[in-house]
C-alpha positions as CSV (number, residue, x, y, z in Angstrom):
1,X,-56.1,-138.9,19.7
2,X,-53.0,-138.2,21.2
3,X,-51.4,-134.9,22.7
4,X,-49.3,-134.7,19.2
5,X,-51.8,-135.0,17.3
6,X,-54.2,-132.5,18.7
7,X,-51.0,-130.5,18.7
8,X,-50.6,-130.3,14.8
9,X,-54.3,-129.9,14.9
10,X,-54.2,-127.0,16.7
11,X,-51.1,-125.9,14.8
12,X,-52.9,-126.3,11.5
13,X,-56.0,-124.5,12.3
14,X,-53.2,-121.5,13.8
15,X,-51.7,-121.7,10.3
16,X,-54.9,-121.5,8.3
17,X,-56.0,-118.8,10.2
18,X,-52.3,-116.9,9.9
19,X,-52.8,-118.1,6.0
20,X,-55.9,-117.2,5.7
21,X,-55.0,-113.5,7.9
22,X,-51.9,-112.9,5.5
23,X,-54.4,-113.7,2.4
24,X,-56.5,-110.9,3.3
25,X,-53.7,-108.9,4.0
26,X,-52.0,-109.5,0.6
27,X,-55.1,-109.0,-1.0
28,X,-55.9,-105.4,1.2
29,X,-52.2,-104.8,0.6
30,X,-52.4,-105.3,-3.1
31,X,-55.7,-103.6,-3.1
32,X,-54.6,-100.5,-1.7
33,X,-51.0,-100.6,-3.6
34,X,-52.6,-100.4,-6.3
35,X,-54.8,-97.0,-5.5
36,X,-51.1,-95.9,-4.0
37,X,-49.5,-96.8,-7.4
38,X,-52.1,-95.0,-9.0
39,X,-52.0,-92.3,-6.8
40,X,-48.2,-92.0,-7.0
41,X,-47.9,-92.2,-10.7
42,X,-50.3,-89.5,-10.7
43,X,-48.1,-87.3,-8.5
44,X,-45.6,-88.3,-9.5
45,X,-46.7,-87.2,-13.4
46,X,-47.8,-83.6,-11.8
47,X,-44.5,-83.6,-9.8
48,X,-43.1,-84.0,-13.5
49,X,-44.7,-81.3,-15.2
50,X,-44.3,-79.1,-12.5
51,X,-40.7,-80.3,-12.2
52,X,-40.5,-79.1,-16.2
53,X,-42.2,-75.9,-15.5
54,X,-39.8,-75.1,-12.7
55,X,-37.3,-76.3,-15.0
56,X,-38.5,-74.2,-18.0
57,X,-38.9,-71.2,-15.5
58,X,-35.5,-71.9,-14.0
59,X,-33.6,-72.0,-17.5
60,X,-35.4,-68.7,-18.3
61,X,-34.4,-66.8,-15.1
62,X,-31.1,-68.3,-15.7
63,X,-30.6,-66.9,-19.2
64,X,-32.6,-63.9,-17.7
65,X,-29.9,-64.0,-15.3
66,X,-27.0,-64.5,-18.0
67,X,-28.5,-61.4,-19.8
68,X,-28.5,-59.1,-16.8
69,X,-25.3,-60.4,-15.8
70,X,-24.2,-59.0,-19.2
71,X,-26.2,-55.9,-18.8
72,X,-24.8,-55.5,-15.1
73,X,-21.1,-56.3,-17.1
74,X,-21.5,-53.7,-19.3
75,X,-23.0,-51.2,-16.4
76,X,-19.4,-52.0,-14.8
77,X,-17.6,-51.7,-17.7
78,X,-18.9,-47.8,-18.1
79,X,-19.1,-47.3,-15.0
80,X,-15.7,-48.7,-14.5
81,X,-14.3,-46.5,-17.2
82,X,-16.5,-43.4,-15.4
83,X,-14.5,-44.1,-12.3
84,X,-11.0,-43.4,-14.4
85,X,-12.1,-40.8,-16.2
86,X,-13.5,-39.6,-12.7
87,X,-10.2,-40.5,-11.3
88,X,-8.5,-38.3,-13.8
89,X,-10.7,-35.8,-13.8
90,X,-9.9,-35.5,-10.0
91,X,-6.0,-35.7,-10.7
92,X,-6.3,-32.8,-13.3
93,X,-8.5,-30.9,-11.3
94,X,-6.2,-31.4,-8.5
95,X,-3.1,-30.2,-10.1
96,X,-5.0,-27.4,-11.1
97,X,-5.9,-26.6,-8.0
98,X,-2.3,-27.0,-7.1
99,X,-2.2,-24.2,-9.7
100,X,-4.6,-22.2,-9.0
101,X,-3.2,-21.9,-5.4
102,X,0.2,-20.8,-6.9
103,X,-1.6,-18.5,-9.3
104,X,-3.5,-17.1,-5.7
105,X,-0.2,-16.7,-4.0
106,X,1.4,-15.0,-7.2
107,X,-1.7,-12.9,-7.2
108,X,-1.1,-12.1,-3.4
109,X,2.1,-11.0,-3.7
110,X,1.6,-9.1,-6.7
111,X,-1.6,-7.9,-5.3
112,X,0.4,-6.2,-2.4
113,X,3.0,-4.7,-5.1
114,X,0.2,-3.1,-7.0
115,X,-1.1,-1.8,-3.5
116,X,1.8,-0.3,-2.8
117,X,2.3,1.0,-5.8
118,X,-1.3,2.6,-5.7
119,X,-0.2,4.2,-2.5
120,X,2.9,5.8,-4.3
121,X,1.0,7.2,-7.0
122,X,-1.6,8.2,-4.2
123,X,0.6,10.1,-2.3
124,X,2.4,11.5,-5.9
125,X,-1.1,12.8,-7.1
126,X,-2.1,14.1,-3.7
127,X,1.7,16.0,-4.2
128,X,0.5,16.7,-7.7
129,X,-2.6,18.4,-6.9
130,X,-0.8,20.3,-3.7
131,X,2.0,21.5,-6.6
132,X,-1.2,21.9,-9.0
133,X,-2.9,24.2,-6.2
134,X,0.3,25.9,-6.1
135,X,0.4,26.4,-10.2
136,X,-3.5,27.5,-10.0
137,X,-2.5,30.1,-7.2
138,X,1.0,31.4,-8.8
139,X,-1.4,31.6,-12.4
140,X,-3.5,34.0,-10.9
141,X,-0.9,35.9,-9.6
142,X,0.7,35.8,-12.7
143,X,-2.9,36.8,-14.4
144,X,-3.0,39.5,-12.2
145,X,0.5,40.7,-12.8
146,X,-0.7,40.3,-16.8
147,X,-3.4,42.3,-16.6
148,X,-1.4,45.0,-15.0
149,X,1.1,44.7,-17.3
150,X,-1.8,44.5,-20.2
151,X,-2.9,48.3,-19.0
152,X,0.4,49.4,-19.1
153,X,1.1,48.2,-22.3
154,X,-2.4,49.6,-23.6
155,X,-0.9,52.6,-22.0
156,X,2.3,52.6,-23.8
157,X,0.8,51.5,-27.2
158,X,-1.1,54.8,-26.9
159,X,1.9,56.7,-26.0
160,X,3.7,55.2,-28.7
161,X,0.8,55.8,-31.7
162,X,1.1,59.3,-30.3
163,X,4.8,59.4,-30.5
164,X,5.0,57.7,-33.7
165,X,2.3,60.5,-35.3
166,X,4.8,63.0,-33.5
167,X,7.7,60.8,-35.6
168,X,6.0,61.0,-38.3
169,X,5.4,64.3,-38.0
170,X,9.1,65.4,-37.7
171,X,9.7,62.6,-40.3
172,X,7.5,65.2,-42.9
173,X,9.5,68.3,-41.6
174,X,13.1,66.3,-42.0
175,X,11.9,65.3,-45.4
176,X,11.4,68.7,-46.7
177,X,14.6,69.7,-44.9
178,X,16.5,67.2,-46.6
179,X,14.8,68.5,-50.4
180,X,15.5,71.9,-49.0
181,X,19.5,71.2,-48.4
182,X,19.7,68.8,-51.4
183,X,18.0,71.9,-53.6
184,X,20.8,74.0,-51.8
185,X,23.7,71.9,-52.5
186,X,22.9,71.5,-56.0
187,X,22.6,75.1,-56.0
188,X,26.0,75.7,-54.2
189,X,24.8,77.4,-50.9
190,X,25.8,74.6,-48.9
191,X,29.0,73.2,-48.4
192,X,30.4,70.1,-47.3
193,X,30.3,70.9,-43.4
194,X,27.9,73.1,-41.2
195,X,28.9,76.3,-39.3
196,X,28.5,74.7,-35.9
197,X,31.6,72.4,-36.7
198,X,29.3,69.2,-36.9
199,X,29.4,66.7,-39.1
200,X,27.1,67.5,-42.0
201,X,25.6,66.1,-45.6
202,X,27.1,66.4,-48.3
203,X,27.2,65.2,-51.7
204,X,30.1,62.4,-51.1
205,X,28.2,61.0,-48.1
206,X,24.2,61.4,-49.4
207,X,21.3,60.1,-47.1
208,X,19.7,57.3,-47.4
209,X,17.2,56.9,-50.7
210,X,13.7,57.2,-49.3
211,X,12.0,54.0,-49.6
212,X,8.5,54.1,-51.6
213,X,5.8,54.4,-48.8
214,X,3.5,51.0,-47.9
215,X,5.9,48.5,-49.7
216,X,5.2,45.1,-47.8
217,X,6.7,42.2,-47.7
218,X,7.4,38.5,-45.8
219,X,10.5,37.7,-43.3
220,X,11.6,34.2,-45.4
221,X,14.8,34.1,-42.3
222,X,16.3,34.5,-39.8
223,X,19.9,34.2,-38.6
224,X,21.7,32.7,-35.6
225,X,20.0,33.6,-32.3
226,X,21.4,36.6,-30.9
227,X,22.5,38.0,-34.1
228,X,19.2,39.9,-34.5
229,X,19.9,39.8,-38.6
230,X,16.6,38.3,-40.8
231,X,16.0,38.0,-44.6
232,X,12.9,39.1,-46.5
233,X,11.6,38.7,-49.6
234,X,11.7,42.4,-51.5
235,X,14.9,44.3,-52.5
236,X,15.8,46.8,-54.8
237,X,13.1,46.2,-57.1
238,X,10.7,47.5,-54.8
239,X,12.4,50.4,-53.7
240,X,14.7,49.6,-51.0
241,X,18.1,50.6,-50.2
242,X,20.5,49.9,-46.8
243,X,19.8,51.9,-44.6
244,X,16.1,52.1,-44.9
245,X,13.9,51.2,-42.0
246,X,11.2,48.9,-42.1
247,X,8.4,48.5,-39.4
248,X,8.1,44.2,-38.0
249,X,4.6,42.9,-36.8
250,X,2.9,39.9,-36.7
251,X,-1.1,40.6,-37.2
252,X,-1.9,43.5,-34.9
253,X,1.2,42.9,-32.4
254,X,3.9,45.5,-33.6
255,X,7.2,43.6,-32.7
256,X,10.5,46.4,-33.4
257,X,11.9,48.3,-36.3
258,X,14.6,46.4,-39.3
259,X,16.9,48.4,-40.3
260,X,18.4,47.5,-44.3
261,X,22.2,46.5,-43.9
262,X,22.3,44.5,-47.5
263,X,19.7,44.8,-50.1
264,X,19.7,43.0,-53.5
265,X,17.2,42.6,-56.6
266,X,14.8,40.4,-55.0
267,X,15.5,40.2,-51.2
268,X,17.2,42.4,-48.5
269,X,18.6,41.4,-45.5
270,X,18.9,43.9,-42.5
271,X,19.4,44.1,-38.3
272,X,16.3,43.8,-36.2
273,X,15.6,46.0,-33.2
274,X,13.3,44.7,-30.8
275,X,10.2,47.2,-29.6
276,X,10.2,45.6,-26.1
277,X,12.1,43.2,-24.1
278,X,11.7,39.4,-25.2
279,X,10.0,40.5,-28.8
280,X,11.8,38.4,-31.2
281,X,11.5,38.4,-35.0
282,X,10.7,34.9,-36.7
283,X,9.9,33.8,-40.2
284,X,6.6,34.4,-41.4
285,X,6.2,38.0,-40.0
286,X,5.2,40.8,-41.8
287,X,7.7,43.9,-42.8
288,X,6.9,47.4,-44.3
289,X,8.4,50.2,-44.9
290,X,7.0,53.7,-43.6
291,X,4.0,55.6,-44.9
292,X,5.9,58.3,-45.2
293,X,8.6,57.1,-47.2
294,X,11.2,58.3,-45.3
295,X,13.9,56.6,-43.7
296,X,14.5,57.0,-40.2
C-alpha cells in the first residue's frame, strides 16, 4: 500500500471519528435544545404572564395615576384660586392697613387737640372752682349779712305792728273826729276854714269815703316799670273810692300801701308805695283795705 493510500486511510478513519464526534454532538446538542426549548418556552410563558401582570398592574397605576393627576388638578385649581383670593385678601388688607395708618395718624393728631383741649377746660374748671370757692365764701358773707339784716327786719316788723296798732289807734280817734266835725258842719258850728288860718274841711272839699273794712281783692296789673300804678279787680261795688288806701302783701310778706287814684264799678286802679327799698308790687298779690275802714 502506498504512502497515499495509507494517507486517505488515515484521513478516513480522522473523518469517521470527526463524523462520528459531530454525531454525538448533534445528537447531545439536540438533546439538550430540546430541554432548553422546553425550558425557555416555559420562561418564557411565566415571563409572559408576569409580563401581563406587570402590564395589568402598570395600566392600573397608570389610570391610578391619571386619577390622582386629576385629583392633584383639581387640588391646584382650589388651591390656585386660594392663592388669589389670598392674594386679594392681602391687597385689601393692605390698603386697609394703609388706612388704618391714616385713621392712626388722624387719631394722633386729633388725639393731641382733644388733649389740649382737656388741658383748657382743666385749667377753666380749676378757675371755676377757685371763682366757685370765691362764690361759696362771698355767699356766706352774704348769709351772714342776711341774717343780720333778717334780725333787723324782725326788729322793724315789730316796730312796725306796734306802730301800725298806734295807727290804727289814731285812725279810731281821727274817725270819730271826722263824725264829730261832719256832725258840726251839718249843724253849722264849723265853717269852711279853722281859726289857726290852716286849710280845713269843708263841705266843698269832703274827705275821702271810708272804705268798708276787710274788702280783699287780687292785683290783675301792673303798669310800666317805674310808674309804681297797678290795677285790681274790686271798684266801687265794693266800697272803694280814690283816695282810699289799701294794704299790698304777698302771703305773710307785707310789701307797701296802694293808694286809690281811679276807681270804677268793677276794678280800681291806684299808686303803689313801697314799704322798703326794692319791694315791688306784681300781679297776683293780694290787696285790702284797712280793718278799720278808714282811709289813711
Amino acid at each position: 500500500m502506498t504512502y497515499f493510500g495509507k494517507l486517505l486511510i488515515f484521513l478516513n478513519l480522522i473523518f469517521s471519528v470527526v463524523t462520528g464526534a459531530l454525531i454525538v454532538f448533534v445528537f447531545t446538542t439536540r438533546a439538550n435544545w430540546v430541554g432548553a426549548y422546553n425550558d425557555a418556552k416555559a420562561k418564557a410563558e411565566q415571563a409572559e404572564k408576569a409580563y401581563k401582570s406587570e402590564l395589568t398592574s402598570h395600566q392600573n397605576d397608570l389610570k391610578q395615576r391619571d386619577s390622582t393627576v386629576t385629583a392633584l388638578n383639581s387640588q391646584l385649581s382650589a388651591l390656585q384660586g386660594q392663592l388669589d383670593a389670598a392674594r386679594e385678601e392681602t391687597a385689601r388688607a393692605r390698603q386697609q392697613a394703609a388706612e388704618i395708618e391714616k385713621n392712626n395718624l388722624a387719631a394722633n393728631t386729633a388725639q393731641g387737640k382733644v388733649q389740649a383741649e382737656l388741658n383748657q377746660i382743666k385749667g377753666e374748671r380749676e378757675a371755676i372752682i377757685k371763682e366757685k370757692e370765691q362764690l361759696r365764701q362771698m355767699i356766706v358773707k352774704i348769709q351772714k349779712e342776711l341774717d343780720e339784716w333778717r334780725e333787723k327786719a324782725v326788729l322793724a316788723d315789730l316796730q312796725a305792728k306796734n306802730l301800725q296798732q298806734k295807727n290804727e289807734r289814731l285812725l279810731r280817734e281821727v274817725e270819730t273826729l271826722t263824725v264829730r266835725v261832719r256832725e258840726l258842719e251839718t249843724s253849722g258850728t264849723v265853717s269852711a276854714g279853722t281859726g289857726g288860718g290852716g286849710p280845713g274841711v269843708s263841705i266843698t272839699s269832703p274827705l275821702p269815703k271810708s272804705a268798708p273794712p276787710g274788702v280783699q281783692g287780687k292785683v290783675t296789673d301792673i303798669g310800666r316799670t317805674g310808674t309804681g300804678l297797678a290795677q285790681i279787680d274790686i271798684g266801687s261795688d265794693s266800697g272803694l273810692s280814690v283816695g282810699n288806701v289799701l294794704t299790698v302783701f304777698k302771703g305773710e310778706v307785707f310789701k307797701g300801701d296802694l293808694m286809690l287814684t281811679g276807681v270804677s264799678a268793677k276794678a280800681a286802679v291806684g299808686k303803689f308805695t313801697p314799704a322798703r327799698r326794692g319791694a315791688t308790687i306784681a300781679v297776683g298779690d293780694s290787696v285790702i283795705t284797712s280793718f278799720s275802714g278808714t282811709p289813711q
